[in-house]
C-alpha positions, -999 to 999 in steps of 0.1 A, spaced: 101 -702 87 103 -681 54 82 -647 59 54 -642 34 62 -613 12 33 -581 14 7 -587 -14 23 -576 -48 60 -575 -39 76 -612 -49 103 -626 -26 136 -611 -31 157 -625 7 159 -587 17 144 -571 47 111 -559 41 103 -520 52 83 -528 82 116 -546 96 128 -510 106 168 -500 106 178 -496 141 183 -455 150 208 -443 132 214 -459 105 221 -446 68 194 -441 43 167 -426 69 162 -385 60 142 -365 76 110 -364 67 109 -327 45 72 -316 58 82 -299 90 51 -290 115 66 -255 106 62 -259 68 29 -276 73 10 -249 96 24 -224 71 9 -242 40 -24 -245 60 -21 -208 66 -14 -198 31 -43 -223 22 -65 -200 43 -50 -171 26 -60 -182 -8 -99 -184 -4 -103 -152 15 -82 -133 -18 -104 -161 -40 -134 -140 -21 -123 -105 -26 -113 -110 -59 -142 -133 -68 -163 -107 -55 -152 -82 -78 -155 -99 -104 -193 -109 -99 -197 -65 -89 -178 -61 -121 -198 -80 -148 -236 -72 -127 -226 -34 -130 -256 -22 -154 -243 2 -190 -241 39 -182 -227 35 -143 -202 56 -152 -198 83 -180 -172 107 -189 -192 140 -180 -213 129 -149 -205 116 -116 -203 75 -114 -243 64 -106 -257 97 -121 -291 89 -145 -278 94 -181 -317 88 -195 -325 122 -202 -285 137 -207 -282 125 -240 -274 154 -261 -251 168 -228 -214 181 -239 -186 186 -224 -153 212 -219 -124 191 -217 -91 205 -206 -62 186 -223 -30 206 -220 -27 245 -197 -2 256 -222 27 277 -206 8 296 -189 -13 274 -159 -22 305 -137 -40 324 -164 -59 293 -172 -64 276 -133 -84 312 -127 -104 310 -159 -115 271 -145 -122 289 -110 -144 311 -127 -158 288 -148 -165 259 -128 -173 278 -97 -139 261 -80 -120 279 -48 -87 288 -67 -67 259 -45 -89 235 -59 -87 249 -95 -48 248 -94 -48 211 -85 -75 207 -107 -50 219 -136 -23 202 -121 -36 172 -128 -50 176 -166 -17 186 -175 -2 148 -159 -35 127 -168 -39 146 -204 -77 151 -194 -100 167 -174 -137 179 -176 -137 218 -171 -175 225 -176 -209 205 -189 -237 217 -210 -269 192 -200 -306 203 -198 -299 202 -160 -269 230 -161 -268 249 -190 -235 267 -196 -220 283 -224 -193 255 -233 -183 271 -267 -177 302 -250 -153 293 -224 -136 271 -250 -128 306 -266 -118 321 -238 -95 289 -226 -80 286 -260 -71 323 -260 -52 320 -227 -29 291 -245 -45 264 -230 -55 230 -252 -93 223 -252 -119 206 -268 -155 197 -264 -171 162 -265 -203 143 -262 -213 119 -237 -196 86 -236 -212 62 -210 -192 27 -193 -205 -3 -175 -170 -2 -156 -142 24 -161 -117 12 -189 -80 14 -181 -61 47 -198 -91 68 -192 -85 97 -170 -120 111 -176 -136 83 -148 -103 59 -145 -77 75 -122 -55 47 -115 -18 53 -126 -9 16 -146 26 31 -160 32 41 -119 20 0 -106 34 -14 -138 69 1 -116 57 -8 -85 45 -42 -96 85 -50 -111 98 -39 -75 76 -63 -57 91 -86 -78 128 -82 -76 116 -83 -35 115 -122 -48 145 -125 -60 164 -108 -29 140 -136 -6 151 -167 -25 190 -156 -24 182 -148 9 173 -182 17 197 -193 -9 231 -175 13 214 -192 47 216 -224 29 253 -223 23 259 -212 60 267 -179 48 248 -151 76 267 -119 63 248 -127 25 218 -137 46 214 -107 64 225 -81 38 198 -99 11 170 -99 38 175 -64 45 174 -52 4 144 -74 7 128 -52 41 135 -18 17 122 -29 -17 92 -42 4 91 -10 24 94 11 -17 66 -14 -27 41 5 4 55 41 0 43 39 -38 8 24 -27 6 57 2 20 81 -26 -10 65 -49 -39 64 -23 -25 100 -17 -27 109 -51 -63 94 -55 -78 107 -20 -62 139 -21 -67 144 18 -61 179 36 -40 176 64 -35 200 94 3 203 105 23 224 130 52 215 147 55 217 186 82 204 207 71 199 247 90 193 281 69 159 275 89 151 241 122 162 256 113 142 287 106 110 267 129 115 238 162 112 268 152 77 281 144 62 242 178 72 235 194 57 264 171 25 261 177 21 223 214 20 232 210 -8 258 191 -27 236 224 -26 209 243 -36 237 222 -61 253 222 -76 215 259 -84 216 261 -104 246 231 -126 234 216 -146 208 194 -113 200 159 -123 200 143 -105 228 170 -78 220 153 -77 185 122 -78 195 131 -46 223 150 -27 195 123 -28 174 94 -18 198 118 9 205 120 19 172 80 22 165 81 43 196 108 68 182 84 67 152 51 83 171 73 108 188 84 121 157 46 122 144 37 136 174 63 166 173 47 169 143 10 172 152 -4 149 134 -16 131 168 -19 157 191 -54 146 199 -38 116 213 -10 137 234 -40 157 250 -56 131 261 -27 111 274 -15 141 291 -45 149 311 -48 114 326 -10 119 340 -16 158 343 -10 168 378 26 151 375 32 168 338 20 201 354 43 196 387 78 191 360 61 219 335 66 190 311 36 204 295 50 238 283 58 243 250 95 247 240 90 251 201 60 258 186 51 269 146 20 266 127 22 254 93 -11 256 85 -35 233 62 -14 212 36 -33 200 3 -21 167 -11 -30 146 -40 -49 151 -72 -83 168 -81 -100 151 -106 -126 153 -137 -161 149 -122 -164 114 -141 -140 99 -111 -157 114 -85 -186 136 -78 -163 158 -48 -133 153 -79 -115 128 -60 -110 90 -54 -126 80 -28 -140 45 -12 -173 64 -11 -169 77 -43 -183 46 -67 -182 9 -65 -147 5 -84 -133 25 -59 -147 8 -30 -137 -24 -49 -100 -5 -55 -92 0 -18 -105 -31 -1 -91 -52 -25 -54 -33 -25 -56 -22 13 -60 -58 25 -32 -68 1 -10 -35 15 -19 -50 49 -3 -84 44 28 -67 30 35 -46 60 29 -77 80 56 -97 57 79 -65 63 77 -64 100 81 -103 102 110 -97 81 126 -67 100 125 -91 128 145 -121 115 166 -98 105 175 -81 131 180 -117 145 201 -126 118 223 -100 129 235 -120 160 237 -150 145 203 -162 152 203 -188 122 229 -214 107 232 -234 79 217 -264 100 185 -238 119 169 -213 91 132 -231 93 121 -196 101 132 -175 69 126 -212 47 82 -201 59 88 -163 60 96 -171 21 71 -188 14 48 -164 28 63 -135 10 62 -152 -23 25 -158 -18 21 -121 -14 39 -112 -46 19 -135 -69 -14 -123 -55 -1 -88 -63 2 -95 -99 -32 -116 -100 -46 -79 -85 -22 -61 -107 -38 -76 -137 -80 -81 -127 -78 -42 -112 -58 -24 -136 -54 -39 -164 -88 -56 -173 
């Protein structure tokens, strides 16, 4: 008996589609939506509505924040009703002589003369920078300084109060943020792109020596991409940070064994496909990464307290003496700014709402970039010891699709934070 054809189709003699080809015939692909490529999708899906949230968010803070939030010659918040005839000193350009003019600010703002040489510093980069205020509140005698400023070489002039719902971009006066700097930044994420896709492209072809070479100029233009965001947050927070340098028994005693384990690990890596080897190597590498912070201080909190829980056997080997030890002493970093940024002149999450907007927004963002570079750092190192073919590269296929994601929510950032 003739089969009845499925409602729509008319009766051609072929095999319909529920009579299935036996296993192994032609003209049955696989199907392209891998669990793999699924999970990740779902993943990224997530990923969407939490940066839909933060950038949603700032959005709705941005357009309920009331006129005169900000101002050029207060600090972000301050009660402009009754400053209204308040002028400012700006400082434009030091001239050629800085010194001269960084003690005149000290003298004029009441500034320790640290603070006043940064504070020069950075007029002459921004072009900008509010010296001294005439108000009802703080009287001074702005025409006078400007005099005395001008006579020392240095570029001044004096303005009236401006007030901002939000701080407009190419301000210095109460907008910090470097655009010409993340403009740079922002074309280096991208080229981090192209290096993914002929990445995947080389992996494609079977060819692992193109695959690893493009995943690892992907790794340092992702790794440039965070050392221009610390240099930045640097810049803005202008943190002071205590350093000295001491080398212990302890570092000596540790540094012997990394060395020896780090070698194994390169070894080990020959003889085997490399994943755990990878995974080893690069746990030994974050840990040759805290003892070189540690030589240099900056966790020596941590060392203490580490220390005393093993101390009677430290104390026994006199791994606790010092073998090298020099103060360096306080070192100042970053930018001091105009008093329209930042009441303490600097860029802080607790210095406004834009900046608290600035860093969660951009820190979570930094975050999943150093996750994509350490994911990537990995395969790498896998691809090393052949760890993918032409015929197995699921792995770097979802590790680009997560790092493209990254990169276009970096531009989206790039242009509602900076730009707008």
């Amino acid at each position: 008996m003739a089969e009845t054809p499925p409602f729509g189709e008319e009766p051609t003699g072929e095999p319909h589609d529920h009579d299935h080809a036996p296993s192994g015939a032609p003209g049955r692909d696989t199907p392209p939506a891998t669990p793999g490529k699924v999970a990740m999708w779902l993943f990224l899906a997530t990923e969407v509505m939490f940066f839909t949230g933060l950038i949603g968010s700032y959005v709705v803070l941005r357009a309920g924040s009331p006129p005169g939030s900000y101002s050029n010659l207060f600090p972000p918040g301050t009660d402009l009703a009754s400053r209204a005839g308040a002028v400012g000193l700006v400082l434009l350009d030091p001239g050629e002589d800085p010194d001269k003019v960084a003690a005149l600010v000290a003298e004029a703002g009441g500034l320790p003369a640290e603070e006043a040489d940064r504070f020069v510093e950075t007029a002459g980069e921004i072009g900008e920078a509010v010296v001294l205020v005439d108000s009802p509140y703080e009287p001074s005698d702005v025409e006078g300084w400007r005099q005395r400023l001008a006579e020392a070489g240095a570029s001044v002039e004096v303005r009236g109060l401006e007030s901002f719902a939000w701080p407009p971009p190419y301000n210095g006066l109460v907008n910090p943020l470097s655009i010409d700097l993340t403009a740079l930044n922002t074309f280096i994420l991208i080229c981090s792109s192209v290096t993914m896709v002929l990445a995947l492209a080389a992996i494609q072809r079977g060819d692992t020596l193109r695959l690893s070479l493009w995943l690892l100029a992907t790794i340092l233009i992702g790794s440039t991409f965070l050392g221009i965001q610390v240099y930045e947050y640097i810049q803005l927070i202008g943190p002071t940070i205590e350093c000295s340098v001491a080398v212990s028994g302890w570092h000596v005693a540790v540094a012997v064994p990394l060395a020896a384990l780090l070698l194994l690990a390169l070894l080990q890596a020959r003889k085997t496909e490399g994943r755990t080897a990878a995974v080893v190597l690069l746990s030994l590498v974050l840990v040759a990464c805290y003892e070189v912070v540690s030589i240099l201080g900056l966790t020596a909190d941590l060392d203490a307290e580490f220390l005393e829980a093993i101390g009677p056997v430290t104390t026994a080997l006199r791994l606790d003496e010092a073998l090298y030890q020099a103060d360096i002493g306080p070192i100042e970093l970053g930018h001091r700014y105009s008093v329209g940024v930042g009441a303490s002149g600097h860029f802080r999450p607790s210095s406004s709402l834009f900046a608290s907007s600035f860093f969660t927004m951009t820190g979570f963002h930094g975050a999943h970039v150093t996750g994509g570079v350490l994911a990537l750092t990995l395969i790498w190192l896998r691809s090393l010891f052949g760890g993918y073919s032409k015929e197995s590269h699921a792995v770097v296929e979802l590790a680009g699709l997560y790092w493209h994601f990254v990169d276009l929510v970096w531009i989206i950032l790039f242009t509602v934070v900076y730009l707008i």
